[in-house]
N, C-alpha and C positions, 0 to 999 in steps of 0.2 A: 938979315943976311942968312944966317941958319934956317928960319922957312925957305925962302928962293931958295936953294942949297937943297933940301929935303924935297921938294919940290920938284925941282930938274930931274937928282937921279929919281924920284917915281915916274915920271913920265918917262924918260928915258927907261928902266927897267921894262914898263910896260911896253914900248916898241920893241925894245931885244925881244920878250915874250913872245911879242905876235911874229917877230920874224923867225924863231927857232920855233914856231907850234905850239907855245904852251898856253897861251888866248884864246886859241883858235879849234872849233870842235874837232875833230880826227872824220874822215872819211869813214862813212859804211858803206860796205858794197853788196849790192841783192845776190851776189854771185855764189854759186858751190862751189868750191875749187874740185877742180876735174870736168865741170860741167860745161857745155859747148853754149855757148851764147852769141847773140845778134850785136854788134859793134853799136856805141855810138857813132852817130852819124852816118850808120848805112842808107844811101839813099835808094829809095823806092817811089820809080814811077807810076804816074797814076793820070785816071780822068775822071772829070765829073758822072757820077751816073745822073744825079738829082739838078735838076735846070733852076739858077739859082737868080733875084731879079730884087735891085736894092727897094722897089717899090710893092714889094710882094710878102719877102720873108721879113725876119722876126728875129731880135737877137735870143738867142740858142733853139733857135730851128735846127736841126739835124741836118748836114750836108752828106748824101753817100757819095762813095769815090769807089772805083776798082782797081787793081792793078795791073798796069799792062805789059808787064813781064815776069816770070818765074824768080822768085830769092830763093839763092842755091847758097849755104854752109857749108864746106866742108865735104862739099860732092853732095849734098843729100837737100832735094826739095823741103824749104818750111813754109815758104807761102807761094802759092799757084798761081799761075796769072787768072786774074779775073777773080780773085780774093778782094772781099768788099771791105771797106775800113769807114772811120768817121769823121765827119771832121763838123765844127760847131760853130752858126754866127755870131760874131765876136760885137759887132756895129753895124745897123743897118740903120739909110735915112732912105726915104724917096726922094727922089727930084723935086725941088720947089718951085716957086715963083721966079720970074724974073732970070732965068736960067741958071740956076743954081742947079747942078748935077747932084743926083743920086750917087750913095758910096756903100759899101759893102763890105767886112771885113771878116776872115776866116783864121778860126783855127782849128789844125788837126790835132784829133784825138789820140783816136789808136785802130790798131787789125790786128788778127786775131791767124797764129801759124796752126798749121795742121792737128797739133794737140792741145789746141785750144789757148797757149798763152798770148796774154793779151801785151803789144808791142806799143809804147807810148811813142807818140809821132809828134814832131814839131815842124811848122812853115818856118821856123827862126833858126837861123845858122850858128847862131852867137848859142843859143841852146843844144845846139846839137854838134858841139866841139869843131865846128867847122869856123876858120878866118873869114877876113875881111873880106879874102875874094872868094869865096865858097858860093856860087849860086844853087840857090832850092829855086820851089816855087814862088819866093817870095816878087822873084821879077816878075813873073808872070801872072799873080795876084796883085801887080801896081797897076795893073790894066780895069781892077774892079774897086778901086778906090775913087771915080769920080772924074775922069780926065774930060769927060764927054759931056763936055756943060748943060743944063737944061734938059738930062733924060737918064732913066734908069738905067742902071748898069743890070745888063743880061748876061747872064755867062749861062750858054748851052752846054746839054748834056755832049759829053765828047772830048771840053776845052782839057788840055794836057796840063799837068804839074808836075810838082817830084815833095816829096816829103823828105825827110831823116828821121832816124829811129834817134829820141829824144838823150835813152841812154843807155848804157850797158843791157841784155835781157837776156837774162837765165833761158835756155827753153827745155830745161827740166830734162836734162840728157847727156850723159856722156857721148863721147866720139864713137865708142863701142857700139852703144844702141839707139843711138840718134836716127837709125834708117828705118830700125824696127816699130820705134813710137810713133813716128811720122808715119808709116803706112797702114800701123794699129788706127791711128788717128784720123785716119783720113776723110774728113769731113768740112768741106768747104761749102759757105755761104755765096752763091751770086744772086745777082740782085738785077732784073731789067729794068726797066721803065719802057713804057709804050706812050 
């Protein structure tokens, strides 16, 4: 009776714990205080640059993307439209036999703002602080998972997304001189394909 009894309240202890924080590790945050950073779940639209084809690439082939419009902080440009970013094959099959479709699956990486910090992207909503009804590109990525029985999935250069910034990201700047690093910095990567 005294075991059962010692028993209970240790488990029960250990839930109070975890509910008041003391189980559970403390949050670290990449952040400076004072410093202007990129929101989780900023979404940042984008298109393929790299023509991608479930019976071609390779899981972690490099997928490039551009961005097709300007991310503005705070009034001040950190990433330019047509700022290239990455993103990596996650599962690729080819179309088989017997009409089995070809599937494809992606994730993004990251881009890279005017002074070089490098921005972690995610296609997952549930990762990038966003609900249930949050759409990225992930709708737009069910189109390359195999719907098309019996043939490779093609996604041409052009096809539209949207990413989110993964998490919080420092970009190593106050509000003060956020405009001056950025124009010190200004050096963007575009990328064609022909």
């Amino acid at each position: 009776m005294k075991v059962s009894r010692v028993l209970v309240l240790a488990i029960l202890m250990v839930f109070v714990c975890n509910l008041v924080g003391f189980a559970s590790s403390p949050l670290v945050s990449n952040l400076v205080p004072g410093n202007v950073y990129i929101p989780q779940g900023t979404l940042i639209k984008t298109e393929i640059i790299t023509p991608i084809n479930s019976g071609k690439n390779k899981v972690n082939d490099i997928v490039i993307f551009k961005t097709t419009e300007t991310i503005v902080i705070n009034g001040v440009e950190v990433i330019p439209k047509g700022s290239t970013g990455e993103a990596v094959v996650t599962k690729a099959s080819a179309a088989g036999s017997w009409g089995k479709g070809g599937k494809i699956e992606l994730a993004a990486k990251s881009i890279k703002t005017l002074n070089g910090v490098e921005v972690p992207l995610t296609l997952d909503a549930r990762k990038s602080g966003g609900g249930a009804n949050m759409v990225l590109g992930i709708l737009a990525f069910g189109i390359f998972s195999g719907f098309l029985h019996g043939s490779n999935q093609d996604i041409p250069t052009g096809t539209k997304f949207q990413v989110a910034v993964e998490s919080d990201t420092d970009l190593k700047a106050t509000n003060e001189n956020l405009a001056e690093i950025m124009k010190k910095n200004n050096v963007v990567t575009v990328t064609t394909v022909q």
